[in-house]
LOKOLGU-912326 format. One record per residue (C-alpha): residue in one letter; residue number from 1; x, y, z. Coordinates in steps of 0.02 Angstrom, whole numbers, plus 50000, padded with zeros to 5 digits. Layout:
BEGIN
+------+------+-------+-------+-------+
| milo | volo |    px |    py |    pz |
+------+------+-------+-------+-------+
|    A |  NUM |     X |     Y |     Z |
...
+------+------+-------+-------+-------+
***
This chain:
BEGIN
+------+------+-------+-------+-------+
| milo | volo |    px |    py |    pz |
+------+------+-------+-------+-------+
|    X |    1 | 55931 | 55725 | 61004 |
|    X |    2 | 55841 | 55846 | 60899 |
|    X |    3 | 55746 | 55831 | 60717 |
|    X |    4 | 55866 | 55772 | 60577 |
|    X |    5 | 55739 | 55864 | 60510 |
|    X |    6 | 55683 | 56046 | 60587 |
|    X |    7 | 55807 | 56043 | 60700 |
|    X |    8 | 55682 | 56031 | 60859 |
|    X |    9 | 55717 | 55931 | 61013 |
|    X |   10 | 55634 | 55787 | 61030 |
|    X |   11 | 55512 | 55716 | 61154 |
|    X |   12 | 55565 | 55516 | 61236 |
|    X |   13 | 55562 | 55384 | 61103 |
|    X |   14 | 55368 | 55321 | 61044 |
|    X |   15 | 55439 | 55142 | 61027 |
|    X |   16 | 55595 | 55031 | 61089 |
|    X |   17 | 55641 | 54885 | 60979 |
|    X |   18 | 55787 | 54839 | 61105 |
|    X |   19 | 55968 | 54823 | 61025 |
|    X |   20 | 55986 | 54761 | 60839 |
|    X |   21 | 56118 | 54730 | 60724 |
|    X |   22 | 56138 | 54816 | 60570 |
|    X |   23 | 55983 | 54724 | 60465 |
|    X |   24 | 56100 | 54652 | 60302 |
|    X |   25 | 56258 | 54629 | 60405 |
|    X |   26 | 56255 | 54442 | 60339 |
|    X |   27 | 56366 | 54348 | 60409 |
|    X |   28 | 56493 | 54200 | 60333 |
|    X |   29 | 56512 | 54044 | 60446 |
|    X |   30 | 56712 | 54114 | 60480 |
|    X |   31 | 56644 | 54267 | 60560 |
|    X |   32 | 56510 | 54170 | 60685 |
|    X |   33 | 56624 | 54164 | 60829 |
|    X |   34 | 56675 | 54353 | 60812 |
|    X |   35 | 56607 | 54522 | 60916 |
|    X |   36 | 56439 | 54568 | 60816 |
|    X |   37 | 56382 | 54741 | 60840 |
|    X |   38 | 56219 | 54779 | 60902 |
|    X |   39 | 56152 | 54947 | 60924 |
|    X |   40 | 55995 | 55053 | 61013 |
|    X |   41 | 55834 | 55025 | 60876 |
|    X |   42 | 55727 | 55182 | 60935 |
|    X |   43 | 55604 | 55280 | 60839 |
|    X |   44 | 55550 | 55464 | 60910 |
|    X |   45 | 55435 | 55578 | 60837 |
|    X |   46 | 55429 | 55763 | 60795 |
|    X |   47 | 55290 | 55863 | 60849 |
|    X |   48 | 55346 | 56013 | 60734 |
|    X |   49 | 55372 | 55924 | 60573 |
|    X |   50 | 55304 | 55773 | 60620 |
|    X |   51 | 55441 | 55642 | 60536 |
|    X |   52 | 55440 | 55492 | 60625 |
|    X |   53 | 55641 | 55450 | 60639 |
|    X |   54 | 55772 | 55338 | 60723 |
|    X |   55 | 55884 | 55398 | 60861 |
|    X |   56 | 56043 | 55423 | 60776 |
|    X |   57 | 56166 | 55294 | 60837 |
|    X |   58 | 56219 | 55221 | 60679 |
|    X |   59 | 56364 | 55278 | 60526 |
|    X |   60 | 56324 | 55271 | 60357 |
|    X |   61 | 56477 | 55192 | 60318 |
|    X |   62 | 56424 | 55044 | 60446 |
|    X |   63 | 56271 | 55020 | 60360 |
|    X |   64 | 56300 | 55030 | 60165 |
|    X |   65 | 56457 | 54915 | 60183 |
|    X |   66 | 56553 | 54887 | 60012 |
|    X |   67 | 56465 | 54702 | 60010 |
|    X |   68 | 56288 | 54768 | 60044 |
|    X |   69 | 56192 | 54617 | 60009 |
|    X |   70 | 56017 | 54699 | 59946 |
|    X |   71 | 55992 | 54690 | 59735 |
|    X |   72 | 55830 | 54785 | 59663 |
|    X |   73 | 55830 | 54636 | 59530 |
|    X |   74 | 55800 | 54494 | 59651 |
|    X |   75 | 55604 | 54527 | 59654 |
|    X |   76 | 55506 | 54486 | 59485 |
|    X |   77 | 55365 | 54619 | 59546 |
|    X |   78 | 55502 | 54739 | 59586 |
|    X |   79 | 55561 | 54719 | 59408 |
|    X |   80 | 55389 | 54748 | 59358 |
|    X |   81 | 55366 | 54927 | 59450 |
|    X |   82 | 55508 | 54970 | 59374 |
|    X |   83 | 55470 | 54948 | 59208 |
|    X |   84 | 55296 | 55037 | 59215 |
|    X |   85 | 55375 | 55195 | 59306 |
|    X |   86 | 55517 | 55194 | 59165 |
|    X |   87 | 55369 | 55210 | 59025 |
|    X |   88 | 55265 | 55313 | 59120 |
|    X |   89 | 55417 | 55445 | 59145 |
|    X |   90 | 55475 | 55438 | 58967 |
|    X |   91 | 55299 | 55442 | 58903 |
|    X |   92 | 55261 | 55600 | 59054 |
|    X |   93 | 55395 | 55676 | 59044 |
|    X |   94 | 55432 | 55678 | 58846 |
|    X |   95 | 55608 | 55608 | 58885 |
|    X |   96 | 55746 | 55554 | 58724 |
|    X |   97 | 55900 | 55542 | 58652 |
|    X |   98 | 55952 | 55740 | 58704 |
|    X |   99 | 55872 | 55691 | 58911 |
|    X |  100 | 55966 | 55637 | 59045 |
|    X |  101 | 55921 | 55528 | 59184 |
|    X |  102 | 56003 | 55520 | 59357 |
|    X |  103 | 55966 | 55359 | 59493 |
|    X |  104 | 56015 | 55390 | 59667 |
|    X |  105 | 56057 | 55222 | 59744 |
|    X |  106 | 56056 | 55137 | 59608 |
|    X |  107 | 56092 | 54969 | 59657 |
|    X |  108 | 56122 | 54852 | 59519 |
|    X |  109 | 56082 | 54953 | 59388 |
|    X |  110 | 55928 | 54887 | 59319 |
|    X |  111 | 55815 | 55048 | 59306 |
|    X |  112 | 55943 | 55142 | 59222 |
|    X |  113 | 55974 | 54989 | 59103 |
|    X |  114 | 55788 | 55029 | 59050 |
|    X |  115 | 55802 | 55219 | 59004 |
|    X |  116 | 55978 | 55168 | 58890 |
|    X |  117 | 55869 | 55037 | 58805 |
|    X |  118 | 55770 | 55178 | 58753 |
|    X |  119 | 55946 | 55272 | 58724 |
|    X |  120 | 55931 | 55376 | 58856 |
|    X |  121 | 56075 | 55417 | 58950 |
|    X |  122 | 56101 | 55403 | 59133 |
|    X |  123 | 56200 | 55419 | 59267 |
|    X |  124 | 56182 | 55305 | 59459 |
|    X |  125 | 56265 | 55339 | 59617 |
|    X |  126 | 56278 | 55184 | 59719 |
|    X |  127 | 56407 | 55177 | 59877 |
|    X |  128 | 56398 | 54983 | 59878 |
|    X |  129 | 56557 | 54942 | 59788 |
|    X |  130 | 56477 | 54743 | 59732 |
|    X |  131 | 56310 | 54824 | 59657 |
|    X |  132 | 56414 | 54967 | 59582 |
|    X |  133 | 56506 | 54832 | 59502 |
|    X |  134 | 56356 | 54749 | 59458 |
|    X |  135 | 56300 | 54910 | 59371 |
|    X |  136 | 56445 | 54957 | 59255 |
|    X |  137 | 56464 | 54776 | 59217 |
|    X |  138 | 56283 | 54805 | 59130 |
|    X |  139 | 56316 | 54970 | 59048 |
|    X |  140 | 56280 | 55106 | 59171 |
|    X |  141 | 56397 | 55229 | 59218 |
|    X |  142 | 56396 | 55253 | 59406 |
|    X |  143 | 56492 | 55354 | 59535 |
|    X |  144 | 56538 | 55224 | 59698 |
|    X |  145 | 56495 | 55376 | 59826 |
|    X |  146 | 56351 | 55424 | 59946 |
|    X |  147 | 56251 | 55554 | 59884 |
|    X |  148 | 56256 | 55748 | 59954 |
|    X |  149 | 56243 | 55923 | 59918 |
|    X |  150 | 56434 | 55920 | 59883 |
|    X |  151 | 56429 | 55784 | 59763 |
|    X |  152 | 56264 | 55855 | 59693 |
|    X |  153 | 56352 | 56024 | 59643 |
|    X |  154 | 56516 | 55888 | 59568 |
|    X |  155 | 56391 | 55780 | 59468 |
|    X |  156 | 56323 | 55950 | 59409 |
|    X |  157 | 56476 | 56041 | 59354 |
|    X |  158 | 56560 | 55895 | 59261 |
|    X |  159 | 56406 | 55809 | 59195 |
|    X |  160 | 56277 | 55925 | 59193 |
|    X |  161 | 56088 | 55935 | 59227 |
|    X |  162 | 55960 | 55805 | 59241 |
|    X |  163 | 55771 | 55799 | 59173 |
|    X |  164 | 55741 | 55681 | 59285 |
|    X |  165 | 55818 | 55629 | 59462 |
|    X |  166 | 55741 | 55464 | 59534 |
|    X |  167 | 55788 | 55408 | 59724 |
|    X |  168 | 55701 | 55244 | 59747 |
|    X |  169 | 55677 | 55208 | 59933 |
|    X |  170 | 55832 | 55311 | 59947 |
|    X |  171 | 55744 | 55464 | 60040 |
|    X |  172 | 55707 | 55370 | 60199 |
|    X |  173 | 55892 | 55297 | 60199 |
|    X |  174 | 55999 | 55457 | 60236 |
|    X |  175 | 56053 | 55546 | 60402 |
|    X |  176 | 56060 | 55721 | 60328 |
|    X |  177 | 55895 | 55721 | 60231 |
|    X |  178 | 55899 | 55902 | 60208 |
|    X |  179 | 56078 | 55891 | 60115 |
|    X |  180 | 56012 | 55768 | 60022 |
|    X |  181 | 55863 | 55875 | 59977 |
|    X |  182 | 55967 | 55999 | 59918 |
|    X |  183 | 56061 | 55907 | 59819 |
|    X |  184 | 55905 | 55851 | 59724 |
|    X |  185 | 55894 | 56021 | 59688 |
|    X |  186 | 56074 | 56049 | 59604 |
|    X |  187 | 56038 | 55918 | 59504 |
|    X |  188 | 55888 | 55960 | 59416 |
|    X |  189 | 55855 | 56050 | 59278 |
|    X |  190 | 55733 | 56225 | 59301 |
|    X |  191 | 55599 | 56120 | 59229 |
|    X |  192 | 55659 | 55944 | 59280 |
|    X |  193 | 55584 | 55816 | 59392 |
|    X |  194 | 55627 | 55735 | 59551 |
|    X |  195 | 55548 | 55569 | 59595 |
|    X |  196 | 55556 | 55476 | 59753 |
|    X |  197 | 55479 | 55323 | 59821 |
|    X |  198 | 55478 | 55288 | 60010 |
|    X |  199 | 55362 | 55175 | 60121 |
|    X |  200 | 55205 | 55287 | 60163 |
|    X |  201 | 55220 | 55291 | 60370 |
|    X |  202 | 55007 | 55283 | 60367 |
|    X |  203 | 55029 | 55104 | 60316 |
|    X |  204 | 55172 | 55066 | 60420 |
|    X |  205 | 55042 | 55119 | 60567 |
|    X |  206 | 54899 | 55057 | 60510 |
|    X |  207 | 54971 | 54872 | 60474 |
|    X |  208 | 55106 | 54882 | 60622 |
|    X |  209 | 55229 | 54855 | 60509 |
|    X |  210 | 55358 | 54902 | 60647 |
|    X |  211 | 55483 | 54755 | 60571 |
|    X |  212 | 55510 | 54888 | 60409 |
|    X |  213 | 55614 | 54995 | 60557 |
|    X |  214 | 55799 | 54947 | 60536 |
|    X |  215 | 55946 | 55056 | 60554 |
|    X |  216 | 55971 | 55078 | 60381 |
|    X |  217 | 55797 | 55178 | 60387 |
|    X |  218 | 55842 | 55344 | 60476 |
|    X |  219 | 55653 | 55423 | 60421 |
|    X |  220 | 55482 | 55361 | 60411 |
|    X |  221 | 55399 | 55477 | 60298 |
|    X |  222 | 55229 | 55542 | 60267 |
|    X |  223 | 55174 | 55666 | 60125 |
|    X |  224 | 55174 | 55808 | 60253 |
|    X |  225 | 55344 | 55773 | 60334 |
|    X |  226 | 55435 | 55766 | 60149 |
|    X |  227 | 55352 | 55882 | 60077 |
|    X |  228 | 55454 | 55996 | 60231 |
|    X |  229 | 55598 | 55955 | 60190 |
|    X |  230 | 55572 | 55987 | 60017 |
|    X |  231 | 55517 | 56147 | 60031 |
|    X |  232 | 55666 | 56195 | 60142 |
|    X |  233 | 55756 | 56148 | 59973 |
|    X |  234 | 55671 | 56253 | 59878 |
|    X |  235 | 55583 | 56108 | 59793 |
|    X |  236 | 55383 | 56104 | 59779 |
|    X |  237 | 55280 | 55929 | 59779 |
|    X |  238 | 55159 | 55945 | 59642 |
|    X |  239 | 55081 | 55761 | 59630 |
|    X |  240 | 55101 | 55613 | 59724 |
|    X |  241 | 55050 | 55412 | 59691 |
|    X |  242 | 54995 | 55297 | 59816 |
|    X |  243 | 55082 | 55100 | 59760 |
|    X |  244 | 55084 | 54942 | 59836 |
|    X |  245 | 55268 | 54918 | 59864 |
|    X |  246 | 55349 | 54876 | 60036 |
|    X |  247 | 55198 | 54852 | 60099 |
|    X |  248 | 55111 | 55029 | 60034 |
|    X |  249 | 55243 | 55173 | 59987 |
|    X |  250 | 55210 | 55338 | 59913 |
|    X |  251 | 55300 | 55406 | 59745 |
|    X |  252 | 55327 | 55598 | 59756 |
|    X |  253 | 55361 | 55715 | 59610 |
|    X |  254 | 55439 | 55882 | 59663 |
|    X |  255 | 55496 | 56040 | 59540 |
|    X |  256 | 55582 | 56174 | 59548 |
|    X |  257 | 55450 | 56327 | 59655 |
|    X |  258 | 55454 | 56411 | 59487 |
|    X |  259 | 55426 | 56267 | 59366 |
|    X |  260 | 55265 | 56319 | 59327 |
|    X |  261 | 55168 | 56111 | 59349 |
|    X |  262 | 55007 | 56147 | 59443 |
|    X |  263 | 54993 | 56040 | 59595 |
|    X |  264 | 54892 | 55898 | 59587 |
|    X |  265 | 54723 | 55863 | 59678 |
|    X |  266 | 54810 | 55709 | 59729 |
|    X |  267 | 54924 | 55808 | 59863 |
|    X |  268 | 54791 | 55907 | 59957 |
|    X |  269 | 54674 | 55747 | 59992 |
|    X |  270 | 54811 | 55633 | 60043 |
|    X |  271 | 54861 | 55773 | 60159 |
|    X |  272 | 54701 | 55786 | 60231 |
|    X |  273 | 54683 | 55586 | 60260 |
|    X |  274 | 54851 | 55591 | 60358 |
|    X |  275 | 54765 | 55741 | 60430 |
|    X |  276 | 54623 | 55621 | 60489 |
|    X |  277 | 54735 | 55466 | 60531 |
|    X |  278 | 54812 | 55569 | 60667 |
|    X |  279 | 54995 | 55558 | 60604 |
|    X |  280 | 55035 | 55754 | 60667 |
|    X |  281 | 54989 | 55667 | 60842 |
|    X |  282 | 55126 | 55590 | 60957 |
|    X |  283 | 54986 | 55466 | 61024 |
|    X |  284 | 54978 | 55385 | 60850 |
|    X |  285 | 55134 | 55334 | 60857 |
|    X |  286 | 55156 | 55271 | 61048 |
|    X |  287 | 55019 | 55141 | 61005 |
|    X |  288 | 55146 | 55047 | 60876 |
|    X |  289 | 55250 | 54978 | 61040 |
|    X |  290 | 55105 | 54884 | 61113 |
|    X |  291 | 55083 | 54805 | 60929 |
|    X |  292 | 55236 | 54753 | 60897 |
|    X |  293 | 55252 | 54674 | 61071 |
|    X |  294 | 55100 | 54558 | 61018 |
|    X |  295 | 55148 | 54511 | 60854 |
|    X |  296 | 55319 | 54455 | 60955 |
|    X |  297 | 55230 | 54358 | 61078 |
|    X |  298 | 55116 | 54274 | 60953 |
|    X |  299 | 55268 | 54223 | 60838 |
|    X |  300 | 55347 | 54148 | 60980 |
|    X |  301 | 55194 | 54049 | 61044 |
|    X |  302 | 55180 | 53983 | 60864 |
|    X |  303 | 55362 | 53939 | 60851 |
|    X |  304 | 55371 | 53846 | 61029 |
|    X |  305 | 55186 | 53767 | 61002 |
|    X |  306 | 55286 | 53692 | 60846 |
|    X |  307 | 55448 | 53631 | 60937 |
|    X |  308 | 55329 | 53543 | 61076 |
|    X |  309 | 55227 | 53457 | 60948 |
|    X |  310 | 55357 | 53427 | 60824 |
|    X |  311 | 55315 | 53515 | 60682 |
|    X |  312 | 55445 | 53581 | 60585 |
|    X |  313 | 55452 | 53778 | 60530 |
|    X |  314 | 55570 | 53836 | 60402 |
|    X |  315 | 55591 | 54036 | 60362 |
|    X |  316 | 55582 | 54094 | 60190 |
|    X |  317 | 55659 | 54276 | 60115 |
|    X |  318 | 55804 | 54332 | 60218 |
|    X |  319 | 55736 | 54525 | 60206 |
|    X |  320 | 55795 | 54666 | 60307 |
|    X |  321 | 55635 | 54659 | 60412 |
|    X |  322 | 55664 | 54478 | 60450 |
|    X |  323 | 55801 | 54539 | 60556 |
|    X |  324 | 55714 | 54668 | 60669 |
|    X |  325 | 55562 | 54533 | 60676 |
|    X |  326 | 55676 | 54392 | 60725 |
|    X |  327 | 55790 | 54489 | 60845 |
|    X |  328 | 55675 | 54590 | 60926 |
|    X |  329 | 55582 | 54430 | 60963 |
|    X |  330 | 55718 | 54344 | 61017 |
|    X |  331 | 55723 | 54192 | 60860 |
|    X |  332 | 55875 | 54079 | 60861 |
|    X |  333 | 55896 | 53925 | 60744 |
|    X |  334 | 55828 | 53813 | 60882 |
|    X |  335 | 55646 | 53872 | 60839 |
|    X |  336 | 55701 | 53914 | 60669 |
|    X |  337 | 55845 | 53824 | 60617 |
|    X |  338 | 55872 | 53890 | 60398 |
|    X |  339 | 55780 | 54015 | 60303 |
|    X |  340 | 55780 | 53988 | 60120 |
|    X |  341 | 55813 | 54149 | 59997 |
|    X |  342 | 55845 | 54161 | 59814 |
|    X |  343 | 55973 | 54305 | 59813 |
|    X |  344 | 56167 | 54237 | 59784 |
|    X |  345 | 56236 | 54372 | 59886 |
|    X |  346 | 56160 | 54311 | 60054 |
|    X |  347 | 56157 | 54119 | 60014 |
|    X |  348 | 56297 | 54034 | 60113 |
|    X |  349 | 56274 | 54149 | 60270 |
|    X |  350 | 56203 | 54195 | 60416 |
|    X |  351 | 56063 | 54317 | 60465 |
|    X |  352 | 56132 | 54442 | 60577 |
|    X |  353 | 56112 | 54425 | 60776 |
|    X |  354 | 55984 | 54273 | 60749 |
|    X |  355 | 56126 | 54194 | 60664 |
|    X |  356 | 56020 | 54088 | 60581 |
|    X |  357 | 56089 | 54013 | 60392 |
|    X |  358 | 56022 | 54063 | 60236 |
|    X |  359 | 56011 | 53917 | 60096 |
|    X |  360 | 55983 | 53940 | 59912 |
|    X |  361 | 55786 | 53909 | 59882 |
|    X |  362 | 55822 | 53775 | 59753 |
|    X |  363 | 55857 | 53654 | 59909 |
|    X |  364 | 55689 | 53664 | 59966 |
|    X |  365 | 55630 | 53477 | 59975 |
|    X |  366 | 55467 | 53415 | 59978 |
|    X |  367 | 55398 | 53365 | 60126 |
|    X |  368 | 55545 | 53432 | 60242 |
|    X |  369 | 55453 | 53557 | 60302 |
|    X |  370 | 55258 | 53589 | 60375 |
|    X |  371 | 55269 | 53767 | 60381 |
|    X |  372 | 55372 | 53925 | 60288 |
|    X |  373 | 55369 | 54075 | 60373 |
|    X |  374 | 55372 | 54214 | 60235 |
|    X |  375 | 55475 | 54337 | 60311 |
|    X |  376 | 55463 | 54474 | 60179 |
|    X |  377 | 55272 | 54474 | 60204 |
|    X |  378 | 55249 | 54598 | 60068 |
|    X |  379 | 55304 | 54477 | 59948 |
|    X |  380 | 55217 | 54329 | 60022 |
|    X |  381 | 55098 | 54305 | 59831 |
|    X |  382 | 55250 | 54333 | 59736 |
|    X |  383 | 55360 | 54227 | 59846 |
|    X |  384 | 55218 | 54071 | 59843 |
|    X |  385 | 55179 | 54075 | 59648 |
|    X |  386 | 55348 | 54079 | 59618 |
|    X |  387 | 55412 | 53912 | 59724 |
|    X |  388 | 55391 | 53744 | 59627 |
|    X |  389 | 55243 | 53651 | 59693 |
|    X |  390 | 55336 | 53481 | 59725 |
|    X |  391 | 55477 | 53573 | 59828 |
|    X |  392 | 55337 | 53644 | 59927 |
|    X |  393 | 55200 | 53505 | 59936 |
|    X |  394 | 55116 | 53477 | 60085 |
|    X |  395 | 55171 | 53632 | 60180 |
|    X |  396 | 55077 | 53785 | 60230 |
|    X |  397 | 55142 | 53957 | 60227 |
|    X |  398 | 55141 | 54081 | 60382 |
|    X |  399 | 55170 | 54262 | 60387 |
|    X |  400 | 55177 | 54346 | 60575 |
|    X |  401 | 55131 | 54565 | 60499 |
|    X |  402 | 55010 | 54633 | 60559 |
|    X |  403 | 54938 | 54468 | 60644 |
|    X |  404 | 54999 | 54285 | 60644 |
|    X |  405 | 54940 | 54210 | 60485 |
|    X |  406 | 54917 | 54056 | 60379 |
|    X |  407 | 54912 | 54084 | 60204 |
|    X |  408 | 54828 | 53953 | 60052 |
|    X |  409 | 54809 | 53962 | 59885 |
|    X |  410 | 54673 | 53961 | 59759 |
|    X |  411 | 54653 | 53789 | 59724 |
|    X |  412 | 54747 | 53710 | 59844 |
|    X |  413 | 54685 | 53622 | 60003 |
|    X |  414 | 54688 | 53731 | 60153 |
|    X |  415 | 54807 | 53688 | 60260 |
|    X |  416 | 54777 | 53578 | 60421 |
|    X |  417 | 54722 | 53660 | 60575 |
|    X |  418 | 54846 | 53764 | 60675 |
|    X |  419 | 54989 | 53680 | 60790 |
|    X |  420 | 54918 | 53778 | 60954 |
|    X |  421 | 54792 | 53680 | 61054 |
|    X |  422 | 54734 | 53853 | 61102 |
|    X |  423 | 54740 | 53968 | 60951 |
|    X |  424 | 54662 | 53978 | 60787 |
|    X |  425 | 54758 | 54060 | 60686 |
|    X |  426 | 54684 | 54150 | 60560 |
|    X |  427 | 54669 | 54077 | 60359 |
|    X |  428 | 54682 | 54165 | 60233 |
|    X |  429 | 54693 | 54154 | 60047 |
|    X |  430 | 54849 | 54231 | 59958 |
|    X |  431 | 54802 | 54400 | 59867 |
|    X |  432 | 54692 | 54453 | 60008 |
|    X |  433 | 54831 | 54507 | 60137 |
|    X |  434 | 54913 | 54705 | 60144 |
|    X |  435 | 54797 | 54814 | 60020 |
|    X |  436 | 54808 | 54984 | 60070 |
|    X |  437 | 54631 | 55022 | 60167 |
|    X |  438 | 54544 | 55143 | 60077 |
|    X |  439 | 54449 | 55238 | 60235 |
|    X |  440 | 54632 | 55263 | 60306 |
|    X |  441 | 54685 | 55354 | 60159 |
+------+------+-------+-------+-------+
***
């Protein structure tokens, strides 16, 4: 294999997650009995351009399937980021009525439906054919495709250039991130914008957040390694943000070489802190196996500690990274038997490979349940304030990234001890979990 990137060859693969199915391949009850495909979940790492990346074993086509089950307007603090970038771009960028706005991936629509509340028109590509529905049904105009150079240079011709171009957590998703890169460029205006949020790889280290790698992730990017590919595209990064989303993500803004925006402060230290983190350094990376292997061990000790003493564990959020968690460690619906999720398009099925069913949240009874296991562990303050304290009464919540966790709230009781006779699981209080580290950046 060489770089998707620089074209290098690559070195073995830094960490083996076994064989996965494709992470939101949900599955409906008349499907359970068919062939499920599974396929290699390896990471290597460039020593040239040092992108972290999957071994390419997986189509596009496989992944983004026409009933993708992911919507951006499932998460109330999702909806919230939103909102603040939209009014700190229109404020920024001095965007209006004559400005146009282009999403990549643009799921259901939502961001979009922000700008054209301030009548600003935009345009999303989105490949999923039931969020592209979703989309037009609220307004936008989208084109049902998957992004490229050659559709950049289409989108250009017959609808012309963009102020701003926005690919949310859409960079890390693509095999040919250089076409992709180059598309950017088509798009854009000679003084427009190009943002794009992806889950900072320093964090993903730090916090051994090795259940965020899932086919539909070819890249794991860092400042240094996108900022390459880039400026193979003739794009320049002049500013980046550091935000808490997905567990700590970065938000690049990129110009034209000759747009004249001086580069920010902001881009030379957080190159030097990733610098000083070591993430040019294969080593870094090879550490993330041993990790992952102990978060897997102590998720099953906890599950089969609660089987033997009968206490009964429920999942909660049937995320993406559920499924490499639960696979790669093996979870079946005898340890974990439902997990609970508040998205329509995944209620009703099964998680892929674990095959374990997904129920509405509303069902959640009180005192069915001693512990929730939070899969999307990101979420886990969002996902606690947010269930109704009689469904939930009584039970504790549990995340298993970066360490085996039980989680309380302010003003609640903590919850009892923990199930294993030999561990004590850490306790801790919601809101004090997954801040980025400052010294590490």
């Amino acid at each position: 294999m060489k770089c998707r990137s620089c074209t290098s060859a690559l070195d073995d693969p830094v960490l083996d997650l076994g064989f996965a199915p494709p992470s939101n391949a949900y599955l409906p009850t008349a499907r359970l009995g068919e062939p499920e495909i599974h396929l290699p979940l390896r990471a290597r790492f460039c020593t040239v351009c040092t992108l972290f990346q999957l071994e390419d074993h997986s189509d596009p086509q496989l992944l983004f399937t026409p009933d993708y089950a992911y919507r951006s307007g499932t998460s109330r603090s999702w909806l919230a980021h939103v909102a603040e970038f939209a009014d700190a771009a229109v404020a920024g960028l001095g965007l209006d009525a004559r400005s146009r706005v282009v999403e990549i991936g643009c799921n259901d629509g939502h961001l979009l439906g922000l700008f054209a509340a301030r009548g600003i028109p935009g345009l999303g590509v989105e490949p999923a054919t039931e969020a592209a529905r979703i989309a037009r049904a609220a307004g936008t105009e989208v084109v049902e495709e998957f992004f490229s150079a050659r559709l950049a240079v289409e989108i250009a011709a017959r609808r012309g250039l963009a102020d701003l171009v926005v690919a949310n957590n859409v960079f890390a998703h693509v095999p040919d991130i250089n076409g992709f890169a180059a598309g950017l460029g088509t798009l854009m205006k000679p003084h427009g914008v190009a943002t794009l949020e992806f889950p900072h790889v320093l964090n993903l280290l730090h916090h051994a957040q090795f259940d965020t790698i899932y086919h539909e992730h070819y890249s794991y990017l860092s400042l240094r390694s996108a900022r390459h590919v880039l400026e193979r595209a003739g794009l320049e990064v002049f500013d980046v943000e550091r935000l808490t989303t997905h567990g700590g993500s970065l938000r690049i803004h990129a110009q034209h070489h000759d747009a004249g925006r001086p580069v920010s402060p902001r881009v030379h230290r957080l190159l030097r802190a990733e610098a000083e983190a070591g993430l040019a350094e294969r080593e870094t990376y090879t550490r993330l196996q041993r990790r992952a292997e102990r978060i897997k061990d102590d998720l099953l000790h906890f599950l089969l500690e609660a089987r033997r003493r009968g206490a009964r564990v429920a999942a909660y959020g049937a995320a993406a990274k559920g499924t490499t968690l639960l696979n790669f460690a093996g979870v079946r619906p005898d340890l974990l038997p439902v997990v609970f999720d508040a998205a329509p398009s995944k209620q009703g099925k099964h998680l892929p490979g674990s095959h374990i069913p997904v129920r509405p949240h509303t069902s959640l009874v009180a005192g069915d349940w001693d512990y929730l296991l939070v899969l999307p562990w990101n979420l886990a303050d969002e996902v606690i304030a947010q269930l109704e304290a009689s469904a939930v009464a009584g039970t504790a919540f549990v995340v298993a990234v970066p360490e085996l966790t039980v989680l309380t709230t302010p003003g609640r009781r903590e919850p009892r001890p923990a199930i294993s006779g030999t561990t004590e699981w850490p306790i801790r209080r919601v809101g004090a979990r997954h801040r980025p580290d400052p010294s590490a950046m």
